[in-house]
N, C-alpha and C positions, 0 to 999 in steps of 0.2 A: 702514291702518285695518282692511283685511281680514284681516289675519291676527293682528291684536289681537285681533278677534271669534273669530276661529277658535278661539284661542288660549283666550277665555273659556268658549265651546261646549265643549269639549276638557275643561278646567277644571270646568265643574257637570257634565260626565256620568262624569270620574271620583268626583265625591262623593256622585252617585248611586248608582254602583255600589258602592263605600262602604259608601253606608246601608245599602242590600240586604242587602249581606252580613253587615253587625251582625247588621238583623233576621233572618236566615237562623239566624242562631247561638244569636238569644234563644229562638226557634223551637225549635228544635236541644231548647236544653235544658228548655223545657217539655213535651215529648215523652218525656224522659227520666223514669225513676221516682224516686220522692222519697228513696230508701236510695240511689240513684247520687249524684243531686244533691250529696246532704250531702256525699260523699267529696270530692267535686271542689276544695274548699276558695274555693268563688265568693264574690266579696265581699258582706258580708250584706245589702248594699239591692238588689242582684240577686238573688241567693238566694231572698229574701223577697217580690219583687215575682212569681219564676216560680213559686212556691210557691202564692203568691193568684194565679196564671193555671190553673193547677193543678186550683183550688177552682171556677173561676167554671165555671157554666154559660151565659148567659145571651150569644146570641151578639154582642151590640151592645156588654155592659161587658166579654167577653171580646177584643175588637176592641180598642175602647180599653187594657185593659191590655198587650196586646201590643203596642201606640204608646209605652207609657209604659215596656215593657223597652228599646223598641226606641232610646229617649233612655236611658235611662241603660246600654246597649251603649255609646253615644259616649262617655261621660265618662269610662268605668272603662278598665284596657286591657284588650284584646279580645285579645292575644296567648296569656295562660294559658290563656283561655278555649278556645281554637284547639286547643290546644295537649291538652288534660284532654280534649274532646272526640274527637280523632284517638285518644287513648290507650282512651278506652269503646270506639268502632268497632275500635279491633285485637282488645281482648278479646274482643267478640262477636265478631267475626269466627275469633275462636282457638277460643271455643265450637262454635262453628257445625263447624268443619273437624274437631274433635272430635266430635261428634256423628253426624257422615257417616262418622267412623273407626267407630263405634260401632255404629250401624247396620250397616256394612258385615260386622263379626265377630256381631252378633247374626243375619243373613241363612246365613250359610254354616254355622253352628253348630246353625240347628233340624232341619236335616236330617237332623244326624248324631241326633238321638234317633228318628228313625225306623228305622234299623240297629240298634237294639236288640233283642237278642231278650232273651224272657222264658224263667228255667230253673226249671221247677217245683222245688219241696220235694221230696226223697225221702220215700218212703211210712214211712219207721223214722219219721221226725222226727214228720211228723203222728202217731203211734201214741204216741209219747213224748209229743207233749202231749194226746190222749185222755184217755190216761192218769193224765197230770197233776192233769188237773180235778177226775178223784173226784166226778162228777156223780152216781153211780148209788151213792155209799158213804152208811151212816146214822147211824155210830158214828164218832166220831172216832178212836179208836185203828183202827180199820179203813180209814179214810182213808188216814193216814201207812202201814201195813202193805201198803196196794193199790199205793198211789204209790210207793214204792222196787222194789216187785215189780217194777209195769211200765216203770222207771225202767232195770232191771237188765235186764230183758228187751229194753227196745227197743237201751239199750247194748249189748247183745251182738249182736241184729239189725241196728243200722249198722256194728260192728265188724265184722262176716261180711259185711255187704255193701259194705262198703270193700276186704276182700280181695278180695271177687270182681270187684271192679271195677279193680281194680288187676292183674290177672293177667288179668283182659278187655283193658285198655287196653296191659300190655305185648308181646302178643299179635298187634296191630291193628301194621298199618305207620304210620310218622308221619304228619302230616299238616299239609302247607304251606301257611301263614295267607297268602292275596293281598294284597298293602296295595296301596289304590286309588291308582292313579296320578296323581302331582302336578298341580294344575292350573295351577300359576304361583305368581305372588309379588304378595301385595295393595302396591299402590300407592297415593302420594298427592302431592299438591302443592297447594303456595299461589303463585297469581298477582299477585307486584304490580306495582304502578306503574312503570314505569323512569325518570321525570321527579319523579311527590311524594313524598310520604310513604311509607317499607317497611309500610303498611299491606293486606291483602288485599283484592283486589276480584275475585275469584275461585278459590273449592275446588274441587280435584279427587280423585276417592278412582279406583283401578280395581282391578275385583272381579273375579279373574280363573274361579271360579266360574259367574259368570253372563257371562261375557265383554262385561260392558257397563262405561264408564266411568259416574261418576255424576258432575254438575258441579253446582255451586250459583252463582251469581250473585247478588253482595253490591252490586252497582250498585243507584241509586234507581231504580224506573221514572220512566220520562217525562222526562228529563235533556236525552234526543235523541231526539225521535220519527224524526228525519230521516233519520237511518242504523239499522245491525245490529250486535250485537258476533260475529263466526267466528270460531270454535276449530281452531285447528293445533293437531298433534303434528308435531315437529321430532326424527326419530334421532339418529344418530352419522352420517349421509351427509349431514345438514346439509341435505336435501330439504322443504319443507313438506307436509304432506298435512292436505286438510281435512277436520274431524269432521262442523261442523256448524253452525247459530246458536242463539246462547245468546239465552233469556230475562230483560230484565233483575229482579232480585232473586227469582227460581225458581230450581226444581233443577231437573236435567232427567238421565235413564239413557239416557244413549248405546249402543248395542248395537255391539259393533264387528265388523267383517266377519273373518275370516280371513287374506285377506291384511294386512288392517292390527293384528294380534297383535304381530309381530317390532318392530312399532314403539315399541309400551308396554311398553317396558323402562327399567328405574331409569337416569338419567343422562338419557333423552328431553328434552325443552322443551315444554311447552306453552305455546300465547302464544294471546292475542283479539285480532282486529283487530277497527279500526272500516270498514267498509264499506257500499255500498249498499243500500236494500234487497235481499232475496233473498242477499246474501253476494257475494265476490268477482268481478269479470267475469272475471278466467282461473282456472282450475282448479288450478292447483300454485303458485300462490303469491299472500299478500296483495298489496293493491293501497292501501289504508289506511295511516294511522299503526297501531302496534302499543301497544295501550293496559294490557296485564300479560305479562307472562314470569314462570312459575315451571319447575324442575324434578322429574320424576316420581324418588320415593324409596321403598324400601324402608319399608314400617312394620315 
């Protein structure tokens, strides 16, 4: 008899958990924007109910209608739906790791317009258009007459002073342009799951510029308050060394010490475990499940 009950206990809390998860999904997709929605191809009494959840304000018929997605979740299959949803989180998540590329070449690129030098006009050019203007002529045949003068004149005065600068310059010993020395190779990676879906739940970009990695964190908050996600970097010695704990769904600029340079090189691992608060109890290596593995690559 006990284990009939057991069996029935067992039985109503998986179809709890079930429902949950329908509602989790109708959830899901009235969260989403209404140009997503349409694409997803949802059947139209779904569609149309998350549509009017959409519209409502009103927090009590807003309640109720998400009871009313959350039944007609049960009737329709829930599989597509899984399915179209996983497919939006990769693209934003493909957005997102793009965008951290992006940043990343718009960060290292404003600096170089500070190396800019400015090279005046030579002084013939300014006199050529003085000249030009004819601001001071009163007759227009005197106009045209002025302007070819000093048109003729300043020609001949950069002409003369391109010779001399030319018999200046071959005169002068060469002179050796320094090119600033390399500073690395911009990296990046996508961490995913090794159990679900090849979807991302962590970007990684490294700026070797500013010697800090930049990570993003695509997890919901509040999943697990109980534990931490730590970031490893994993070489070619196959050693773990840790960075740090990530925030979940922030980015965060890691700054990396010196010694741990040789390690962020393309072919590396980065992985997050789950651990205790504050991160691992030993120091070289997780103690957690390993919740994404990506490799760092060349952009």
């Amino acid at each position: 008899m006990s284990t009939e009950n057991d069996g029935e206990i067992v039985s109503r809390t998986k179809k709890k958990e079930a429902v949950e998860e329908l509602q989790k999904l109708g959830t899901a997709l009235v969260d989403l924007p209404a140009a997503q929605l349409e694409s997803l191809a949802l059947p139209a009494i779904l569609l149309k109910a998350v549509l009017e959840a959409q519209r409502i304000t009103s927090h009590g018929a807003k309640r109720r209608q998400m009871q009313y997605i959350g039944k007609i979740m049960r009737k329709v299959d829930a599989e597509p739906v899984r399915a179209a949803l996983a497919a939006v989180g990769g693209r934003s998540a493909a957005a997102r790791a793009q965008q951290m590329r992006l940043e990343s070449w718009r960060e290292r690129l404003i600096p170089m317009n500070d190396q800019l030098v400015a090279i005046p006009a030579p002084h013939a050019l300014w006199l050529r258009i003085e000249r030009s203007l004819g601001a001071n002529d009163n007759v227009a045949s005197a106009k045209g007459l002025r302007f070819w003068r000093g048109a003729t004149v300043g020609s001949l005065t950069l002409a003369a002073a391109s010779i001399a600068a030319a018999v200046l310059l071959a005169n002068q010993p060469p002179v050796v342009v320094q090119q600033p020395a390399p500073v690395g190779q911009l990296l990046d990676a996508s961490l995913v799951s090794q159990t679900g879906a090849p979807v991302p739940l962590f970007v990684a970009a490294y700026d070797p510029a500013r010697k800090a990695l930049i990570v993003t964190s695509l997890v919901t908050p509040g999943n697990d308050p109980a534990h931490v996600h730590e970031l490893w970097v994993i070489p070619a010695d196959g050693k773990p060394r840790p960075l740090g704990i990530l925030q979940p769904g922030k980015t965060v600029a890691m700054p990396m010490p010196d010694k741990l340079l040789p390690s962020l090189a393309a072919g590396s691992a980065l992985a997050v475990s789950i651990e205790p608060p504050g991160g691992s109890p030993k120091i070289d290596t997780p103690t957690g499940p390993i919740a994404a593995v990506g490799k760092l690559a060349k952009i």
